[in-house]
NUROZA-930823 format. One record per residue (C-alpha): x negated, y negated, z negated; residue in one letter. Coordinates in steps of 0.02 Angstrom, whole numbers, plus 50000, padded with zeros to 5 digits. Layout:
XYZA
...
***
This chain:
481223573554523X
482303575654365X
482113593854283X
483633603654301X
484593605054130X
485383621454085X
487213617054120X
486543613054302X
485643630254320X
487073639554258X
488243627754389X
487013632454522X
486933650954497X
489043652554471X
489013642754642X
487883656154723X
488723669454646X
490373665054728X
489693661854905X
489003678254906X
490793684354852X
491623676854988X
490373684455114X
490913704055049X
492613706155084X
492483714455236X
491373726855172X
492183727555023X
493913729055126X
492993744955198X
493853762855082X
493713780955141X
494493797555090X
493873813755127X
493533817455312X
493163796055349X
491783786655355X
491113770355472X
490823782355616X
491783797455597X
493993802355565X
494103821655543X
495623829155568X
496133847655561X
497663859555623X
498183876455657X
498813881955815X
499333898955887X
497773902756008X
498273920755991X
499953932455950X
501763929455997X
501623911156017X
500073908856096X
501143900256247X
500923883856150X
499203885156112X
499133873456260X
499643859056136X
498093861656016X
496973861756195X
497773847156250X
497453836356097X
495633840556076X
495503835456257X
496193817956219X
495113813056083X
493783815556179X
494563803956288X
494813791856147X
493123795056092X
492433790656260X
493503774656255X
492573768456085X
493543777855976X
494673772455861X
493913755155774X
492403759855825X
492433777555729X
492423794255822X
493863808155826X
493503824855750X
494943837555788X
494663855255686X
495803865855771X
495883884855713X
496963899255785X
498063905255654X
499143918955768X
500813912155722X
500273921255572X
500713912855405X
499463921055286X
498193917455419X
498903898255405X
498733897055238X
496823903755256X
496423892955396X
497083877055315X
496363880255142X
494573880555250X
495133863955319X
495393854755168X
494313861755050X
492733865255147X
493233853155302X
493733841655201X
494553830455346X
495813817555318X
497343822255377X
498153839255453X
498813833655608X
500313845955719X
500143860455606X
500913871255732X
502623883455685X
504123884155547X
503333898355479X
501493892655458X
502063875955411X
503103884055263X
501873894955201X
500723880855172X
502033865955116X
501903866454944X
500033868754943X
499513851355066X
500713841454949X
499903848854783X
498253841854880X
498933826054938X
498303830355097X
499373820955242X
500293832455341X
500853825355495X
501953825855644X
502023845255612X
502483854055799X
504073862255724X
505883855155706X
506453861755524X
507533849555430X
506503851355278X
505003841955354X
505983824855320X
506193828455127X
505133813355061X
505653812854900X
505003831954861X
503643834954970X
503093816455028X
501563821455118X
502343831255240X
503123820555398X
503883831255546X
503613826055720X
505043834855838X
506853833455838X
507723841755691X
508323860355754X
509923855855646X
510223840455747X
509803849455915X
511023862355853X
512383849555817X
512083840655989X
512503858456065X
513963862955981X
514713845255988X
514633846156173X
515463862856167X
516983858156056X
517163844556190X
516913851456356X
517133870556330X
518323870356167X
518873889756211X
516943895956220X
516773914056161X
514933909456124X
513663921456073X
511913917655980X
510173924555992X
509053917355858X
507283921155790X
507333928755613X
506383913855525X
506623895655451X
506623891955650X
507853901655689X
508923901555564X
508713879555562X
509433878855714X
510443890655689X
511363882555528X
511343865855653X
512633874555774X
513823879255670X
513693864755541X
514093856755730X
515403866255743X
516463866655587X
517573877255503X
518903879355635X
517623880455801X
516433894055705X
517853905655748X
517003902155950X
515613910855883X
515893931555928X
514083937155924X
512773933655844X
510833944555839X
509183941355802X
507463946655826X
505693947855734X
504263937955821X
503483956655817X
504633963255928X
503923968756088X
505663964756185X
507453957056149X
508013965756307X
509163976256169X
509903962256099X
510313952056249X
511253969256324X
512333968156142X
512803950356170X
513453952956323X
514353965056283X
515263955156151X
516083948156298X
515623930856271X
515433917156397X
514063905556327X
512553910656257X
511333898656129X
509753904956141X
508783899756013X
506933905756034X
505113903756065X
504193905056239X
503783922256267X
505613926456197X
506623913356287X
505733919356467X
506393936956428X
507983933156364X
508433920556507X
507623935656637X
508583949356553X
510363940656548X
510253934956744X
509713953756792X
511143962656665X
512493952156795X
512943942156624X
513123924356681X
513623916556526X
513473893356485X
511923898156440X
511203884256326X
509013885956261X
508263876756131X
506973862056171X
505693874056112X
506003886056239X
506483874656380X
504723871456486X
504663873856673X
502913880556670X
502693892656510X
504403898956495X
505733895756655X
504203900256796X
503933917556698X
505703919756702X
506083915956862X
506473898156926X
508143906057030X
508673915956878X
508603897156749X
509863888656861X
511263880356746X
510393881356600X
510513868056460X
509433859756339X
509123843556255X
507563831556293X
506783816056214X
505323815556320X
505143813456512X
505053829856618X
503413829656719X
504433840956859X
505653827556870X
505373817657034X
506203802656970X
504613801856851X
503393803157009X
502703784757009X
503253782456829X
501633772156762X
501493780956606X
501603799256704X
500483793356830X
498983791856671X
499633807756614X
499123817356772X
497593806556777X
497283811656617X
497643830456645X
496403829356807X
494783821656718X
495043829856538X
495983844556554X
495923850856721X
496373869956657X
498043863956597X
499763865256669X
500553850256729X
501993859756765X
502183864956558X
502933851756470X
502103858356309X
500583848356366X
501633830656376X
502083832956224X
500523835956138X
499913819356232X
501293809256170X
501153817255980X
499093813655999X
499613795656034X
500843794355898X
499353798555770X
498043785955864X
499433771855819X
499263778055646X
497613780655629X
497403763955719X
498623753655578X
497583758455444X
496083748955496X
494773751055380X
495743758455243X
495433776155281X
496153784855134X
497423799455127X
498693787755049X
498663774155175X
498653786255306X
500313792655226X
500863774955194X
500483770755402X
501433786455449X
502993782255340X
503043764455421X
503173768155606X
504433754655682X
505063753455845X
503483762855923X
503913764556112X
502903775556189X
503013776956371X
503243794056420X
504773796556292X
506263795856387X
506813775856411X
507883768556288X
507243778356160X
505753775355998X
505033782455864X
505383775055663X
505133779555512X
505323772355331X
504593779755151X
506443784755123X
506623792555311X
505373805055378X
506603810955561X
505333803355664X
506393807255823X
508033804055808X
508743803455999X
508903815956132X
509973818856307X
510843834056381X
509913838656525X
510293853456645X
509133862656738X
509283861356944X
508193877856991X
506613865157007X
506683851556856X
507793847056708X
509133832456751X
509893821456603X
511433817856597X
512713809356501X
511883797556351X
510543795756241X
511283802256092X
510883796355920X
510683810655763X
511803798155687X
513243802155819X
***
């Protein structure tokens, strides 16, 4: 056999070198941030377990529930869930604590439906210093779509100023006399939703608005203020609020004899935590907006996708309401952030989590209302960007008319 020369060696070992090359991309394709690793995704958020909110506590309950589910399933490319979720009492200093746990001692990958405008603000500016990916935050404020100032921060619900624009725009066209008066809650929240309704209703139709009174999430009662709006002698009511506040409110006005168009905010609009409590006879009439399918809703009954749901709600979390529609919500906001977490594949980093997030197209999921999908873009961070006018019959919400577009 003829000795191998030098140039052949060298030939040889540049030969081996690049066949072992070829056989490492996929573990070279293989990147983690914080909170990720081949067998684990750890997520945190802050929910409302306790305090004046602790009506959608439910949500945070829900979602832990699901990825064990998911877990169960396999996980998520073979890598397990971990969901963090700490009570921060609709409290925003407590939010700020909680969260600065989750990131710096945590250390998870993403925050995922930071619950509350007020929490959410208080800890804005400190998740995008971080670069932490803030996502599909449980509140409707405007500013969560603001990608060129805060572009780790992506919203989840329908913007309160839309919602408030949908209201007054059906007002100006089906009530255009309205003496309409306003309760709101004394926060970004309120005040959102607020700026939504009259923005809605422009220079001329603000003069419908005669009353208008708020209220501090401290307050024990808005019985006070409901008994001043009626007597402003107005004949709708927007009642913007939260849970424990919209119950009363609705309760109060139907007792006082005031039997205004009385119009809540999505937030306050579930059968189970918030029209039950108040009295299913006494919510008769009212009106709201929806973008996701009412479980009371007995068109829905042998809907495929509602049919899982209840499965779901019987095997994982059989101490949940079916009935609140706080907890189909949650489910369809946990499987909006499996098809993220799912798109990034083995690049589990905080920026291509962000990247995944801000390229959502045409992601139909089932138990939205039909028609309807969820996109983003990096220049567009209104996840949700349709919703219906539904009214509620004394036992479920109905829709009715279209499926209106923010853009309309």
């Amino acid at each position: 056999m003829r000795p191998s020369s030098p140039q052949r060696r060298t030939t040889l070992l540049a030969c081996a070198a690049l066949l072992a090359l070829s056989a490492w991309p996929a573990a070279a394709q293989k990147k983690y941030g914080p909170g990720a690793s081949d067998t684990e995704i750890k997520l945190g958020q802050t929910m409302p377990y306790s305090g004046p909110a602790s009506a959608y506590g439910t949500i945070g309950k829900l979602q832990m529930a699901y990825f064990k589910m998911i877990n169960e399933q396999g996980g998520i490319n073979g890598r397990k869930v971990t969901l963090i979720s700490l009570d921060d009492g609709y409290s925003p200093p407590r939010a700020v604590e909680q969260v600065r746990k989750l990131v710096e001692q945590d250390e998870v990958l993403a925050l995922f439906q930071t619950l509350g405008t007020p929490s959410n603000s208080a800890i804005h500016k400190y998740v995008n210093a971080k670069k932490v990916p803030h996502l599909f935050l449980a509140t409707g404020a405007t500013k969560w779509a603001d990608p060129k100032n805060y572009p780790w921060t992506l919203g989840f619900n329908l913007s309160y100023q839309a919602e408030g624009v949908i209201y007054a725009k059906y007002l100006l066209k089906s009530k255009p006399n309205a003496k309409i008066a306003i309760l709101y809650q004394n926060d970004d929240y309120g005040k959102d939703l607020l700026k939504g309704v009259k923005d809605g209703l422009g220079a001329q139709g603000a003069k419908m608005i005669v009353a208008e009174a708020s209220y501090e999430v401290t307050d024990p009662t808005v019985d006070s203020q409901i008994v001043t709006l009626q007597g402003s002698g107005a004949d709708t009511f927007i009642n913007i609020t939260t849970p424990k506040f919209s119950a009363q409110s609705i309760r109060k006005a139907f007792d006082s004899g005031w039997k205004p168009l009385h119009i809540i905010n999505n937030v306050g609009a579930s059968v189970g935590s918030v029209l039950t409590p108040a009295g299913l006879d006494k919510s008769v009439g009212l009106l709201t907006v929806q973008y996701y399918k009412d479980p009371n809703d007995p068109q829905w009954k042998d809907d495929p996708a509602m049919l899982e749901w209840r499965a779901f709600m019987g095997r994982y979390y059989k101490e949940g309401d079916p009935k609140d529609a706080s907890n189909l919500y949650a489910y369809i906001a946990a499987q909006a952030m499996v098809h993220v977490l799912k798109a990034c594949g083995n690049d589990l980093t905080r920026e291509n989590v962000m990247k995944q997030a801000a390229n959502i197209k045409n992601l139909k999921l089932p138990l939205l209302l039909p028609g309807m999908a969820l996109n983003t873009s990096p220049t567009d961070f209104f996840l949700v960007k349709q919703a219906q006018l539904a009214r509620f019959t004394g036992t479920q919400w109905a829709g009715f008319g279209d499926v209106l577009s923010t853009a309309d």
